[in-house]
BAVO-988311 format. One record per residue: residue number from 1; residue in one letter; x, y, z of N, C-alpha, C, O in turn. Coordinates in steps of 0.001 Angstrom, whole numbers. Atoms other than C-alpha are relative to their C-alpha. Last residue first. Example, Ala and Ser with C-alpha at 12.3 -4.5 7.8 and 13.67 -1.06 7.14 Angstrom:
2 S -820 -1190 -60 13670 -1060 7140 -770 1090 730 -261 2198 899
1 A 890 -1190 0 12300 -4500 7800 900 1200 0 1936 1181 665
***
This chain:
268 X -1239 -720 -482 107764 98131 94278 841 858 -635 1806 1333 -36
267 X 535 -962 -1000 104108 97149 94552 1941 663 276 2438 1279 1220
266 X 88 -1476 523 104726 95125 92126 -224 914 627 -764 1819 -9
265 X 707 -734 -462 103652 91755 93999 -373 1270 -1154 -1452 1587 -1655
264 X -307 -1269 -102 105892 89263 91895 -1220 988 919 -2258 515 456
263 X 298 -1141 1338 104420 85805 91177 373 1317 1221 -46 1361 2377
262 X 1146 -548 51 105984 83398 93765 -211 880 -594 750 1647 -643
261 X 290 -575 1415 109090 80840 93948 -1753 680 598 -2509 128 1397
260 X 1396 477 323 110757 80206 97641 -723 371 -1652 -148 1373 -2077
259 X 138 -1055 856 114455 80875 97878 -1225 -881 -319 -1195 -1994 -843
258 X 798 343 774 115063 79334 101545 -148 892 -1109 -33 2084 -823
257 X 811 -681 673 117991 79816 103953 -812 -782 -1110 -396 -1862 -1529
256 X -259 -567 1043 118953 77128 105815 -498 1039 -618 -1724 951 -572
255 X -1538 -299 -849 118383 76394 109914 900 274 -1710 2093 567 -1627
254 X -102 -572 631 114532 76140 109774 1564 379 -68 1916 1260 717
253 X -578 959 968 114154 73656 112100 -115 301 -1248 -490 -544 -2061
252 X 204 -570 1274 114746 75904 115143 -35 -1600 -1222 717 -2575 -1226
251 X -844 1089 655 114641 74238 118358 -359 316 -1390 -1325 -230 -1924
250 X -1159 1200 -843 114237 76565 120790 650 -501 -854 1873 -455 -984
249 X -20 917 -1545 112403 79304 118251 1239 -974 610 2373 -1118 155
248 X -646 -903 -1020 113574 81891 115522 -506 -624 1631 -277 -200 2764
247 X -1087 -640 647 113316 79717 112516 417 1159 1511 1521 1638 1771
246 X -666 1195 755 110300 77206 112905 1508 578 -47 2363 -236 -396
245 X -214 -601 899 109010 79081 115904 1103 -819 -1206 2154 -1402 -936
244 X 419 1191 1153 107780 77014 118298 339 251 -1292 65 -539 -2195
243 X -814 1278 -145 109454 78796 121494 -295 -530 -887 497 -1469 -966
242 X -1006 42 982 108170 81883 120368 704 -1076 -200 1392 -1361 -1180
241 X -424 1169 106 105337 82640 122621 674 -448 -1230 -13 -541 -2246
240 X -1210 -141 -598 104246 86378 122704 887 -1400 241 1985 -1162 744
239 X -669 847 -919 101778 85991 120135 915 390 782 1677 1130 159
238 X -487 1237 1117 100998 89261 118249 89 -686 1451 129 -156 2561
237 X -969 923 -244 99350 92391 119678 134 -1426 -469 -814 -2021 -982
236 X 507 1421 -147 97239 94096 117165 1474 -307 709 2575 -197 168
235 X -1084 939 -522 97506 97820 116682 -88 -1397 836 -515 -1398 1991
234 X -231 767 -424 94907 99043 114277 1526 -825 815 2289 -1672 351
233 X -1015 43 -934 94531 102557 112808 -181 -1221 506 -1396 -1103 667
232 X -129 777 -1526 91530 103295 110902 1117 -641 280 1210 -1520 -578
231 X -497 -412 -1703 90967 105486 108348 -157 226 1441 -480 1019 2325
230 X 669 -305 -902 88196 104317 106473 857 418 968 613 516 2170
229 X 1391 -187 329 89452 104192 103082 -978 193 1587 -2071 757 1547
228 X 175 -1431 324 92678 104452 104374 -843 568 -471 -920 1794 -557
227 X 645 275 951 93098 100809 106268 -364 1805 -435 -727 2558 469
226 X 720 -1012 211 96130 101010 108197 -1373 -266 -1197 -1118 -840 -2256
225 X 850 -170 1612 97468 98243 109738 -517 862 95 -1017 1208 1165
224 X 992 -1800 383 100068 98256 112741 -580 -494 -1195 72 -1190 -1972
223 X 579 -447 1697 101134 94539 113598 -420 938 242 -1207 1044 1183
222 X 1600 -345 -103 102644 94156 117510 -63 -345 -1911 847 -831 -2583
221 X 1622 1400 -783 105078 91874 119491 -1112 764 -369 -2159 733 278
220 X -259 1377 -439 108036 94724 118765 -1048 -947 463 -1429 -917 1633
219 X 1203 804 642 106685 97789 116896 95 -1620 271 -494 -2525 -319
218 X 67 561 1643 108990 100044 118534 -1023 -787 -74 -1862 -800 827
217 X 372 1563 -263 108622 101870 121932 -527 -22 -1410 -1355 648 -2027
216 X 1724 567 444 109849 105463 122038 -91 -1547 15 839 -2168 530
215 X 1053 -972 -428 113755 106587 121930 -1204 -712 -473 -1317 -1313 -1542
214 X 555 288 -1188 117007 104893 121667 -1339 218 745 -1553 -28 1932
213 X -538 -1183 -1488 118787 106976 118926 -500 -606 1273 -212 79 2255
212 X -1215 -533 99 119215 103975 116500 301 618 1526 1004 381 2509
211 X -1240 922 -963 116220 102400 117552 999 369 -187 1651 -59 766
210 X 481 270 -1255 113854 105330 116727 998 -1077 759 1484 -997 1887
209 X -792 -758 -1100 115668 105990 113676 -311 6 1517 510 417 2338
208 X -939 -164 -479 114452 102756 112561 879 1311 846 1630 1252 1819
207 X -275 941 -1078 110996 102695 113719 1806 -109 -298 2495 -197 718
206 X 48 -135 -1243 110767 106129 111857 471 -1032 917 1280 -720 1791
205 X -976 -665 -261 111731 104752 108549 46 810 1396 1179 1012 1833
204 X -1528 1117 -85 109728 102447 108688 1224 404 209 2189 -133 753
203 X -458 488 -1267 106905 104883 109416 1056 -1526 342 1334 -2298 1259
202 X -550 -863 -753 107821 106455 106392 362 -395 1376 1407 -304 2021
201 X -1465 -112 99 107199 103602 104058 795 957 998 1991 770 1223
200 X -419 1208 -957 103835 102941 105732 1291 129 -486 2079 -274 370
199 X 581 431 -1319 102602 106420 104673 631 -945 1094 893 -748 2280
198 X -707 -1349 -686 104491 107465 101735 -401 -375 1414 465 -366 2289
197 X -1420 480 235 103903 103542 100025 347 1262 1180 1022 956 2162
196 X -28 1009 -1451 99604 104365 101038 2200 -492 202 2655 -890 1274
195 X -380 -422 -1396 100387 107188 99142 280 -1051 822 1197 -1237 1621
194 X -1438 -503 -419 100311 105575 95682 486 877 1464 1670 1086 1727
193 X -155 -1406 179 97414 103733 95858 1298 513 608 1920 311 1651
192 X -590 -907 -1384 97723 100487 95325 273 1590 -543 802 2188 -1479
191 X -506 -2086 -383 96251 98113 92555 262 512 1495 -132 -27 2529
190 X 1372 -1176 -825 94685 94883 92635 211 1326 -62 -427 2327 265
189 X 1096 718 335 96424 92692 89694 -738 1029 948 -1617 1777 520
188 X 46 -338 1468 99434 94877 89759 -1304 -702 -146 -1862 -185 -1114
187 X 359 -1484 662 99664 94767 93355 -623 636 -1211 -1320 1646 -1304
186 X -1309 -1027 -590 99666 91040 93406 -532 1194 -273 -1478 1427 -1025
185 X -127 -872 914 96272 88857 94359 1301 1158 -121 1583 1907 815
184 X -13 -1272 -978 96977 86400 97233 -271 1082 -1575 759 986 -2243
183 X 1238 -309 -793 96475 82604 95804 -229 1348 1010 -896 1329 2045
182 X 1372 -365 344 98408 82918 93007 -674 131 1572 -1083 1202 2022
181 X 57 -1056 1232 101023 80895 94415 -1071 320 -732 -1861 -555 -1086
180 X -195 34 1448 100161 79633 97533 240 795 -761 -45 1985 -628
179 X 822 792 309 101148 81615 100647 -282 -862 -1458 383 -479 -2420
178 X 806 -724 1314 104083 81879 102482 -1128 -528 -1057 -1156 -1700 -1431
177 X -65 256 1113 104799 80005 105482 -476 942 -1119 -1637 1350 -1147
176 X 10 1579 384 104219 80571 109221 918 -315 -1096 2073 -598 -780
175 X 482 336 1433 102820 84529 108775 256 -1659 -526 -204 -2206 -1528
174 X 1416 -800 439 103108 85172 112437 -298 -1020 -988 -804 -2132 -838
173 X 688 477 -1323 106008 83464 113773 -1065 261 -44 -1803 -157 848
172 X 367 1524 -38 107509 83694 110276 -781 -219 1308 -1521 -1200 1225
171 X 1160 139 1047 107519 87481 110798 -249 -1476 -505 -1404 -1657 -892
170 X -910 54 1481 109713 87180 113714 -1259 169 -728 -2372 45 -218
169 X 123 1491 1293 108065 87251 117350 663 697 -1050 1108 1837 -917
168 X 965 -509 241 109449 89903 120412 46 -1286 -1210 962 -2063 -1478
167 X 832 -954 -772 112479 90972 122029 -1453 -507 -595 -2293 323 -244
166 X 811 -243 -1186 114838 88699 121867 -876 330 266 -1401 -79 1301
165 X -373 1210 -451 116454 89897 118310 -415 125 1501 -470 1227 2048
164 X -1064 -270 -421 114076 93021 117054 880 -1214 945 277 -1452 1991
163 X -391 1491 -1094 111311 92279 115207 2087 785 367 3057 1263 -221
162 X -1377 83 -238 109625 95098 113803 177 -712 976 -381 -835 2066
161 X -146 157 -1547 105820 95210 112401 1741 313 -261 2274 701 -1300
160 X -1743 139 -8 104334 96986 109188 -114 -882 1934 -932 -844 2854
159 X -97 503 -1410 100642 96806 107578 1799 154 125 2644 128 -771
158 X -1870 190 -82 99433 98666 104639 39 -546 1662 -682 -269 2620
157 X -260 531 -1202 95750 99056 103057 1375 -298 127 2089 -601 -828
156 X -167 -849 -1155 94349 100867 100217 342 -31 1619 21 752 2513
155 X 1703 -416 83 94935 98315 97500 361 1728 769 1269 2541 596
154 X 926 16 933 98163 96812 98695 -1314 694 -7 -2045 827 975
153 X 1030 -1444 269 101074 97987 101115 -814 -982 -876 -82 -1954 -1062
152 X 951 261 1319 103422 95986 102822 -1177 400 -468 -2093 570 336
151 X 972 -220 -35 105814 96107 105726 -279 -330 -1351 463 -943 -2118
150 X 449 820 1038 108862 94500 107910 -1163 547 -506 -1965 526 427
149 X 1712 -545 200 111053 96412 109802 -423 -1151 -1120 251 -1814 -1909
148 X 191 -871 1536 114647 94977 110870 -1925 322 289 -2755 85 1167
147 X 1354 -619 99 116813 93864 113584 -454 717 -1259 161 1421 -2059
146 X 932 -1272 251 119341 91769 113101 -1122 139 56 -2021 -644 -250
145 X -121 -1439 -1389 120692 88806 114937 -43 1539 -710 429 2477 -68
144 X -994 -1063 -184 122186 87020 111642 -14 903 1431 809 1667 1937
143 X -1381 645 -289 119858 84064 111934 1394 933 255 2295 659 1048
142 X 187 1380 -914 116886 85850 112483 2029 -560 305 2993 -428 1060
141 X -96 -812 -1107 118056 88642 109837 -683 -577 1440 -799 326 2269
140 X -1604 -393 -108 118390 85555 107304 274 1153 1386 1101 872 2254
139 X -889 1551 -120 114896 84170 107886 1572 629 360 2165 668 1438
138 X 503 522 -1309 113118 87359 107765 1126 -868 515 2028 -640 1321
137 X -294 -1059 -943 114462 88776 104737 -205 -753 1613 723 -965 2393
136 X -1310 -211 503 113953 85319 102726 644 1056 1299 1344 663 2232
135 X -340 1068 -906 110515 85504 104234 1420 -161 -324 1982 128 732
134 X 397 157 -1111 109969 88504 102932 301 -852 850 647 -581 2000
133 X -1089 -510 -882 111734 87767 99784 -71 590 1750 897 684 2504
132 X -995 669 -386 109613 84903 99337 915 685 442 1657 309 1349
131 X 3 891 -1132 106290 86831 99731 1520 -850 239 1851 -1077 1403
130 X 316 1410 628 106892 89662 97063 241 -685 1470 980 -238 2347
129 X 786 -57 751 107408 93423 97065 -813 -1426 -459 -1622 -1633 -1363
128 X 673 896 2063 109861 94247 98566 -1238 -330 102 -1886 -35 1106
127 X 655 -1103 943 110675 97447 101263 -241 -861 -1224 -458 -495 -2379
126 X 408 996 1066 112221 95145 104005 -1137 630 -451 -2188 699 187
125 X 1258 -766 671 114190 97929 105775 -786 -902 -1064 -593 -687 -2260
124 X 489 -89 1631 117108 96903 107703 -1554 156 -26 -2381 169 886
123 X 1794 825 164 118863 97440 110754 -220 121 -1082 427 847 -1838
122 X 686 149 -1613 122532 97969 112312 -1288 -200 -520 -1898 -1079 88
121 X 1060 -799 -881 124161 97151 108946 -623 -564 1391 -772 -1669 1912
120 X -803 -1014 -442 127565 95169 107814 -831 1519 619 -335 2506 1163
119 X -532 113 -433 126089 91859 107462 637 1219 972 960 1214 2160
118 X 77 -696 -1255 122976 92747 105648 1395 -180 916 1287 857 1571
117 X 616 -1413 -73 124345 92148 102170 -224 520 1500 494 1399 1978
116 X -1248 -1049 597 126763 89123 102863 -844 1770 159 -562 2719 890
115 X -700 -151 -629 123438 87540 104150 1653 732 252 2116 1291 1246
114 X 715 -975 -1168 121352 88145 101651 1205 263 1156 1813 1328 1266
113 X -866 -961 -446 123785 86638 99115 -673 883 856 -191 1995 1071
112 X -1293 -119 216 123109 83272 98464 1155 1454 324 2359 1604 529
111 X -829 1091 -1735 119827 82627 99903 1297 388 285 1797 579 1394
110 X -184 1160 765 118995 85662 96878 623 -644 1325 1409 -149 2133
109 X -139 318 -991 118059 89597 96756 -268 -1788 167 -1309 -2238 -313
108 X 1612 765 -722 117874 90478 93363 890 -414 1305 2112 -565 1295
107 X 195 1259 304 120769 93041 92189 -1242 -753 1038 -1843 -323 2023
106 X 757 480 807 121862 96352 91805 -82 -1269 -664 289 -1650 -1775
105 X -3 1313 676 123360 96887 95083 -967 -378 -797 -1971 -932 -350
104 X 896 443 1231 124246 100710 95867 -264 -1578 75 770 -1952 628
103 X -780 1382 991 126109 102039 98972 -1490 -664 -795 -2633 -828 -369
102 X 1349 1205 794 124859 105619 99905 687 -732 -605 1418 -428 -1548
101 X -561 538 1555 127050 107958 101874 -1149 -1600 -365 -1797 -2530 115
100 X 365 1417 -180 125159 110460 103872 940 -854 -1336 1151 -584 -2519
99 X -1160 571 -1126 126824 114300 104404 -277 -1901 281 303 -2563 1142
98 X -1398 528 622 125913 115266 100947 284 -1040 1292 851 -2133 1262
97 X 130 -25 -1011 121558 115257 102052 2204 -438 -488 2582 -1583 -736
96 X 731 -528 -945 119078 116008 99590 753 324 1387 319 1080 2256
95 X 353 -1164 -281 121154 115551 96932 -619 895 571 -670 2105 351
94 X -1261 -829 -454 122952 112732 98129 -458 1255 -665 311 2168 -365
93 X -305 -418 -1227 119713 111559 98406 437 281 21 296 1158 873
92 X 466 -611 -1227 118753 111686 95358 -173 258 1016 -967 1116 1400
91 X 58 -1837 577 121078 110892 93339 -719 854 899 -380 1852 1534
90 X -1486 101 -1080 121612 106906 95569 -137 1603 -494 133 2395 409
89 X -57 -364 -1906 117848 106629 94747 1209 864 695 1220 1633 1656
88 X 1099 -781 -429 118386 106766 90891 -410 285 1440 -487 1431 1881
87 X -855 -1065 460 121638 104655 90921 -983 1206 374 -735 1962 1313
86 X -1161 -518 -1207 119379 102156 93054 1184 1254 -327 1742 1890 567
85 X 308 -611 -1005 116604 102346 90632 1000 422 962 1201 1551 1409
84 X 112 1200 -1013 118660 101597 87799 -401 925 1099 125 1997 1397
83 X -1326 258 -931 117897 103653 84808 -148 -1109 1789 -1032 -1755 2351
82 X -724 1078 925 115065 103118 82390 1127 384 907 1955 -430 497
81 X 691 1319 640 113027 105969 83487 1383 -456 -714 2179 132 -1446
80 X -630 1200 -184 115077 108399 85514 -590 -1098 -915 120 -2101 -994
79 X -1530 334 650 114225 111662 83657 440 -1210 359 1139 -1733 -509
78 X 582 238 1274 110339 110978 84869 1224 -142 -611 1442 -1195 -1210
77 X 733 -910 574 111103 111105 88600 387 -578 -1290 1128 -1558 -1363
76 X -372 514 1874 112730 108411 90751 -1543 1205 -483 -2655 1360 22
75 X -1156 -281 -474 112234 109233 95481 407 -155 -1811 1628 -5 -1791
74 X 76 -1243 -116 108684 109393 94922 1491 201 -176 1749 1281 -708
73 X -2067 158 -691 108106 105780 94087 51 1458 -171 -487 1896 -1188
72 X -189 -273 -1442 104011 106374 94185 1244 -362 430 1596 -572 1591
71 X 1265 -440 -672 102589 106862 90759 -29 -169 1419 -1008 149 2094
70 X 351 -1360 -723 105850 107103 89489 -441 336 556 -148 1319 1236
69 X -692 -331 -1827 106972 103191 89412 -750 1379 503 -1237 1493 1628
68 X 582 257 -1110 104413 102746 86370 496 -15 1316 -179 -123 2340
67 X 1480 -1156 -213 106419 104951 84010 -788 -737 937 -972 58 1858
66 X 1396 102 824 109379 102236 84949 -838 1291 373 -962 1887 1443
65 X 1041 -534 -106 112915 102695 87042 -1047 413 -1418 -793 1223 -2309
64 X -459 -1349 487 115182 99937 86670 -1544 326 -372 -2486 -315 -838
63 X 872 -552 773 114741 97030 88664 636 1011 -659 1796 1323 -387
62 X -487 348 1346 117589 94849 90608 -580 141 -964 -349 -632 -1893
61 X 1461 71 825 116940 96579 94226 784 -109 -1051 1805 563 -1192
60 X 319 892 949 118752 97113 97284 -769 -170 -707 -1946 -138 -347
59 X 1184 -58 760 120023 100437 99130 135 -1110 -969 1031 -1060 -1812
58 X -181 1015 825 122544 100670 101526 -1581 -325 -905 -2704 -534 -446
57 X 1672 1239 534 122347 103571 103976 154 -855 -1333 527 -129 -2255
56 X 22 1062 387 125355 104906 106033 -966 -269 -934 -1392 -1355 -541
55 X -955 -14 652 125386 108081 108233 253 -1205 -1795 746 -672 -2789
54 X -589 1419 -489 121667 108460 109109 1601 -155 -1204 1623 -76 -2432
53 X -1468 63 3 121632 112079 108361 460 -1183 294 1643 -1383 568
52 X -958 313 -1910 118114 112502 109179 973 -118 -253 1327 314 844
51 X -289 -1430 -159 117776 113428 105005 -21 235 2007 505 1103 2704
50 X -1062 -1160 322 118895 110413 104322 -144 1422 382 761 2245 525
49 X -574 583 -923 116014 108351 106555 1594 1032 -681 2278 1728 70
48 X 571 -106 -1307 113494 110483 105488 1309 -285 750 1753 396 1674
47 X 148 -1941 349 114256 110196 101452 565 254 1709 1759 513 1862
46 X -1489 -217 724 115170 106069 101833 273 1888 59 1312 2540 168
45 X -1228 265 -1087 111919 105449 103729 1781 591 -289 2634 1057 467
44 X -56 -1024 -1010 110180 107500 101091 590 -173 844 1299 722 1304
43 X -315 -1027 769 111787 105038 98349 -171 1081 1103 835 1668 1500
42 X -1382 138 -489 111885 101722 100115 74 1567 -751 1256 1731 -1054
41 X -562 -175 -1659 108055 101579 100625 1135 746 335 1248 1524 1282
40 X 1104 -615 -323 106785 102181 96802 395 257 1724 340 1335 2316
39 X 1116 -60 611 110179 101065 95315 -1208 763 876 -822 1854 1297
38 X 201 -1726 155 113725 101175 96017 -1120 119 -477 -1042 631 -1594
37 X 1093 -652 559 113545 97477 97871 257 1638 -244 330 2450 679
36 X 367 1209 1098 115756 95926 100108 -1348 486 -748 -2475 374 -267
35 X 1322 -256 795 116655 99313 102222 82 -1213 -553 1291 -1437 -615
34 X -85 1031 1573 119914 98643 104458 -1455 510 -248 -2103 987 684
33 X 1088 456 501 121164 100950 107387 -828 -476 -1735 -746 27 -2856
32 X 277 167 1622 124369 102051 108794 -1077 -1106 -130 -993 -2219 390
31 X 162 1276 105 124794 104177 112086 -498 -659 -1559 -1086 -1 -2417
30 X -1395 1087 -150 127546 107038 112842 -696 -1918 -97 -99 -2971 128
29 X -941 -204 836 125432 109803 111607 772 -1085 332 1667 -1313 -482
28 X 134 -59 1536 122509 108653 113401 1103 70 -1100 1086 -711 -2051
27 X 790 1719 -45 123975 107823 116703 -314 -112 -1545 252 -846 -2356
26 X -1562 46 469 125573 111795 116501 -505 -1673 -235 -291 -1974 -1410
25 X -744 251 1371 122168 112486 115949 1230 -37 -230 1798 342 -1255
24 X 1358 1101 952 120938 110864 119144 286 372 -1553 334 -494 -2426
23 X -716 1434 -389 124182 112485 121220 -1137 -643 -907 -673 -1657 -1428
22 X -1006 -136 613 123073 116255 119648 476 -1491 109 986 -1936 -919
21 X -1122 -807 -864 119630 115610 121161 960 176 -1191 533 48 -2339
20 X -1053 471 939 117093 112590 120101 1436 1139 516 2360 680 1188
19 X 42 1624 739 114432 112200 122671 1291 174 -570 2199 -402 29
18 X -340 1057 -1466 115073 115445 124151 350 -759 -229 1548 -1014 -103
17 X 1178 932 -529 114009 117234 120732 865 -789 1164 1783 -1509 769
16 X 643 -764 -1089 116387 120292 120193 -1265 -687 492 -2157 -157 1154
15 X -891 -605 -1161 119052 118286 118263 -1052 615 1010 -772 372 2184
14 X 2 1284 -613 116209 116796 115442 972 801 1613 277 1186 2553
13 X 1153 138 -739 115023 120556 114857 -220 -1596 366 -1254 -2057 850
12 X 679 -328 -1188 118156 121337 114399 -883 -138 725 -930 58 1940
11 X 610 924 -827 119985 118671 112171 -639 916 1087 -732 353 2177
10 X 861 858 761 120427 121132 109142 -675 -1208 658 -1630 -1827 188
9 X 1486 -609 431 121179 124028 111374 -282 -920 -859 -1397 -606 -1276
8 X 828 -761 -1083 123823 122115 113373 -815 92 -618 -1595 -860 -595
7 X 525 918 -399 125540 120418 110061 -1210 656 1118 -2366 811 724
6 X 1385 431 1161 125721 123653 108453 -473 -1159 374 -1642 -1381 58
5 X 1122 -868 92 127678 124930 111675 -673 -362 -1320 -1740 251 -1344
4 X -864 -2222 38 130177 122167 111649 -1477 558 342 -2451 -95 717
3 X 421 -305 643 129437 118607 114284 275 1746 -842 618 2809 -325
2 X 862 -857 -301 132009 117638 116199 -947 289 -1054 -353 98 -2115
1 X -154 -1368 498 134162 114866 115323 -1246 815 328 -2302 182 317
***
């Protein structure tokens, strides 16, 4: 279907970029994308990515929104406290943006049903908050052949990559294993400043519309970190050797999902 005249002037200044065009947001409107996490990451990603018109977006998270979410979930204001983040997300976008439809799941992300969840999206958005679901995320969009973002904020520092099937290492190919328990301090124990979520949550939301419409060179075989106290910028190429990979190499021997136990981050 064509786009109407309120569509036009609300996608214009995407339509008159090269890169993206009328054919790059017709891509958008016709592709569907997952959030795991409505919190410090998954919240601006979630704003950005509805108000591009990405047709679709699925939003996960089994919190309900806290006075300590505010100080950097942007997308839940003060009337939401005590409601479910994902009800709270799904308001605001569709009021930022009718023409997106927003599917809800208020619930923890689990061996058991990750996979059901991403099934029916072109990429996802790993916006939690904790080492197992990370790897959890990882693992399953490996095995499924999705592409997804992966990031994380503490203190004043945030890192993101994107693995895209073929193209590039997994976040296990990096990170291995998750680490002891305890032995990483969570959000709540170090603190995070609430931008650093607007920052690295956004550009998650960039790397996906970026693969949607086809345009620019993603974050495949790298780590971005930002440190914001000294703003500085780091792009680190990663291994390019994959064959050993416990879960996305030759001989995988990672071939179940895993629900690992670890104290909470908060950062979400």
């Amino acid at each position: 279907m064509p786009f109407t005249n309120e569509q036009l002037e609300r996608y214009s200044r995407h339509i008159i970029l090269k890169e993206v065009g009328a054919k790059g947001q017709k891509k958008l409107s016709q592709a569907k994308v997952l959030i795991i996490g409505a919190g410090g990451l998954g919240a601006p990603a979630a704003l950005y990515l509805a108000a591009a018109g990405v047709g679709t977006i699925g939003i996960v998270d089994a919190d309900e929104v806290d006075l300590s979410n505010l100080q950097r979930q942007v997308i839940h204001t003060t009337a939401d406290i005590g409601k479910p983040k994902v009800q709270s997300a799904k308001e605001t976008m569709e009021a930022i943006n009718p023409d997106v439809t927003v599917n809800t799941y208020h619930t923890f992300v689990t061996s058991e049903n990750v996979l059901d969840l991403i099934a029916d999206y072109d990429f996802i958005l790993d916006g939690t908050d904790n080492f197992p679901a990370k790897f959890l995320i990882n693992d399953a969009c490996v095995m499924a052949k999705k592409p997804f973002s992966h990031a994380g904020i503490i203190r004043f520092k945030g890192q993101l990559m994107t693995y895209v099937p073929g193209q590039g290492p997994c976040y296990r190919c990096v990170f291995k294993e998750p680490p002891p328990k305890d032995a990483v301090p969570t959000c709540k124990q170090a603190g995070v400043i609430g931008a650093m979520g607007g920052v690295i949550g956004s550009l998650q939301a960039m790397e996906a519309v970026k693969y949607i419409v086809g345009a620019g060179d993603l974050l495949t075989g790298y780590l971005l970190t930002f440190d914001a106290l000294k703003m500085e910028w780091h792009k680190i190429k990663l291994p390019s050797d994959t064959h050993n990979c416990a879960v996305c190499g030759d001989h995988p021997t990672i071939t179940e999902l895993i629900d690992y136990e670890q104290a909470e981050c908060d950062a979400k």
